[in-house]
N, C-alpha and C positions, 0 to 999 in steps of 0.2 A: 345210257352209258354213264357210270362214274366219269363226272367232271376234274376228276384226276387223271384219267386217261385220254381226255381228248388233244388234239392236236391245237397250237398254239402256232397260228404262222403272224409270221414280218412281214413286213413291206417295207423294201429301201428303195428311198424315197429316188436318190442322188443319181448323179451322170453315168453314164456306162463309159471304165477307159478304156474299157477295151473294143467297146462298139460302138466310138463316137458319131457314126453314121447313120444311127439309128433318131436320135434327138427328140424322143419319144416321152421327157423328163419333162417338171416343172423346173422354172430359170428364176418368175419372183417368186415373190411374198404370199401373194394370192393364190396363184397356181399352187403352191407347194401345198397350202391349207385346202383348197381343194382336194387335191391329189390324195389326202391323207383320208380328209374325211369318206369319200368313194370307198376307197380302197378300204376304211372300216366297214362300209355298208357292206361291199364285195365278202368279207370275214376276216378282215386281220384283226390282231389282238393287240400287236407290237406296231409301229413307227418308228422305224429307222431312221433317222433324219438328220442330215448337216445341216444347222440350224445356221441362217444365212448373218455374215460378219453385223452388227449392229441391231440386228430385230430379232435377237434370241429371246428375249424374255415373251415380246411382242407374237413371235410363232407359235411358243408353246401355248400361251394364254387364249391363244382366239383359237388353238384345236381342243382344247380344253371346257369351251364355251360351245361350241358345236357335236361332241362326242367323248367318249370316256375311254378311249384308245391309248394303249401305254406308250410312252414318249421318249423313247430310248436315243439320246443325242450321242453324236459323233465329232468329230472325226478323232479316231483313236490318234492319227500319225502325230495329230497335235501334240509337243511335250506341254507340259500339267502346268507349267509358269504363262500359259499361253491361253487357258482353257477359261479364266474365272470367271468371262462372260455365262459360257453354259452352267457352273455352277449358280452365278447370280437368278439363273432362269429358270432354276429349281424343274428339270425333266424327274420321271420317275426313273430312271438309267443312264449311267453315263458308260460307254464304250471306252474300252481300256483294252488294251492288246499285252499280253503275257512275256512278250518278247522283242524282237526287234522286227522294223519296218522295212522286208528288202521286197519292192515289187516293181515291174518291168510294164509299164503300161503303152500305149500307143503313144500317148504325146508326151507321155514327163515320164522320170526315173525317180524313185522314191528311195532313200538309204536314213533310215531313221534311228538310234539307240536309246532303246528304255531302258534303265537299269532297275533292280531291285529296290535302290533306294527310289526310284522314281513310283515303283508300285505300293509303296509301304506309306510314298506320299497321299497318293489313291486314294489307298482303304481309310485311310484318316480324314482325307476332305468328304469322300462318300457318307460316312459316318457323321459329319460335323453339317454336311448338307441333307441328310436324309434322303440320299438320292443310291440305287441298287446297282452296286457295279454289273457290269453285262465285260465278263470276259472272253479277251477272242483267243480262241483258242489256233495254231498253225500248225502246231508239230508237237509230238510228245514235250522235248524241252518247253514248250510252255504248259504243260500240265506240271513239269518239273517245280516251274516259280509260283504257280499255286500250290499246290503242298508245301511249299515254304513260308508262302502268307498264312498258309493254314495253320503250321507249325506257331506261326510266332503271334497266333490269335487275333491275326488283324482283321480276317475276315467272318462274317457269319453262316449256318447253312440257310437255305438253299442255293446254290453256287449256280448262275446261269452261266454257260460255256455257248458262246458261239462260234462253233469250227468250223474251218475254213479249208476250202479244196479246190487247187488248178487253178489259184490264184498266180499269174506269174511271174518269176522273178525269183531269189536269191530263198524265199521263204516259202517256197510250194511245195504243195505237196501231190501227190495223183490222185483221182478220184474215181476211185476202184473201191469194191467191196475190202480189199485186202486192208487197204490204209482205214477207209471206215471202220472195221472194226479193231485191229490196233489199236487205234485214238480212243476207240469205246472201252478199250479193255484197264486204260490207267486212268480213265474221269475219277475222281475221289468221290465216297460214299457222298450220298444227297446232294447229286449234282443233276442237273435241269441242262439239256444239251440241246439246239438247234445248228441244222448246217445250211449254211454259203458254199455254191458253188458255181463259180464262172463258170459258162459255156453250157454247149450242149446238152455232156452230161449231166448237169443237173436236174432232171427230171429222175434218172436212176439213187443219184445220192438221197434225193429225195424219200423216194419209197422205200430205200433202207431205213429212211430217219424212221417213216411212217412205220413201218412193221416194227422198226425194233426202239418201242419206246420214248423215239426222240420228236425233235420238234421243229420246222423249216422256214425258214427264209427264203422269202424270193424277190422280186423288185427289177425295176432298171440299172440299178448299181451292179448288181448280179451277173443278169440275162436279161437284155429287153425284149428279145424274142419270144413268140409266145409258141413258137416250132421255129424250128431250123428254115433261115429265109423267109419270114413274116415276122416281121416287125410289131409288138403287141401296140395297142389305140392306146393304153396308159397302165396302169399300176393295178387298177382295176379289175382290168380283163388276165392280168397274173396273175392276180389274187382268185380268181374265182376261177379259175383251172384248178390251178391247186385244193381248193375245194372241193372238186369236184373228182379228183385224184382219190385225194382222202376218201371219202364216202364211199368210191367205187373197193378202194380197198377195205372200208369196215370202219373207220375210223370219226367220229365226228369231232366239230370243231369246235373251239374254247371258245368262249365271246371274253370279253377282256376284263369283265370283273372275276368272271372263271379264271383267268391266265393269274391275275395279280394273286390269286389265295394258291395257284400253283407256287407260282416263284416267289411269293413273298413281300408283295408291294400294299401296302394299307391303299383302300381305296378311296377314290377323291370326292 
């Protein structure tokens, strides 16, 4: 199979808010660098990671010394005056959300506002840090404010979009074939898409991504379940369903220096 067309999965890493019950996550330092490197043995390409307050440079550096798994840091909700530890830590991605933060979780409420000038702040520290914006994509309106960064040349291609579905709260969207491809239908040219989705259905959003070109995430942030009512052992055993997903549909999986000449990341 052309290593163009293979499938490129995540792994996020972080808590589940909405299946706190589950606690099935890594909490330190250690675990987390475990967690990661498994779940690359398992096949992910991506690491989704909240890189923990104080030991960001210290997290990326020792999954870096262990494996060559791309290191895509979070948390988007963060505003970008708040963030310049992860850039000091040099991730190959830094997660950026297109829009604003409205979501509804079990223990907390989150009401966040990015504005354009905050994106346009972005695409200049990405730039200045050599680090690949990973955009989330929620709703059409944020495919809206990338054709804007695009307009005003702040960005380069290949555009990685990660969409988001049945996330709850103020900025959700369903996750239904109808909304999947809507959202697929305004990506702008040379764009590289994977989808998130809470809950159950994500196994179906999934295999849309699979047949139709795109590319998935999965994790405890997500869904820590690995079915409805079983609780997956770690990140690992997510990771390698979905694998196993893929293959069954036809699709084989990227290894991560494959994923970095997809998306664009000079490799380490």
């Amino acid at each position: 199979m052309n290593p163009e067309n293979k499938l490129i999965i995540t792994v996020t890493t972080a808590n589940s808010w909405i299946y706190p019950e589950a606690k099935n996550w890594p909490t330190t330092v250690d675990e987390l660098i475990d967690d990661v490197v498994k779940s690359y043995e398992a096949g992910a390409a991506i690491a989704h990671v909240h890189l923990i307050q104080g030991y960001e440079k210290e997290i990326v550096d020792r999954i870096r010394e262990q494996c060559d798994i791309i290191i895509q840091a979070g948390m988007s909700s963060d505003p970008i005056e708040e963030r310049q530890a992860l850039f000091d830590a040099r991730p190959d991605m830094a997660s950026i959300i297109l829009n604003h933060h409205d979501e509804s979780f079990t223990n907390v409420q989150v009401y966040r506002l990015h504005t354009r000038d905050e994106l346009e702040q972005y695409c200049k520290k990405c730039d200045q840090y050599n680090i690949k914006p990973e955009w989330e994509v929620w709703n059409t309106g944020s495919l809206w404010n990338l054709r804007y960064l695009i307009e005003k040349k702040l960005v380069k291609p290949p555009y990685f979009l990660s969409t988001f579905f049945n996330w709850p709260g103020g900025a959700w969207s369903p996750p239904d074939p109808d909304e999947f491809f809507l959202r697929r239908k305004y990506y702008p040219p040379e764009s590289i898409y994977t989808v998130s989705c809470m809950g159950p259905e994500q196994t179906k959003i999934a295999i849309l991504a699979i047949l139709h070109e795109g590319h998935v995430r999965v994790g405890t942030e997500d869904y820590p379940y690995i079915k409805e009512g079983v609780v997956a052992k770690n990140n690992a055993e997510i990771v390698a369903r979905m694998v196993r997903i893929s293959r069954e549909l036809g699709r084989e999986i990227a290894t991560p220096s494959e994923a970095r000449k997809i998306i664009g990341i000079p490799s380490i």
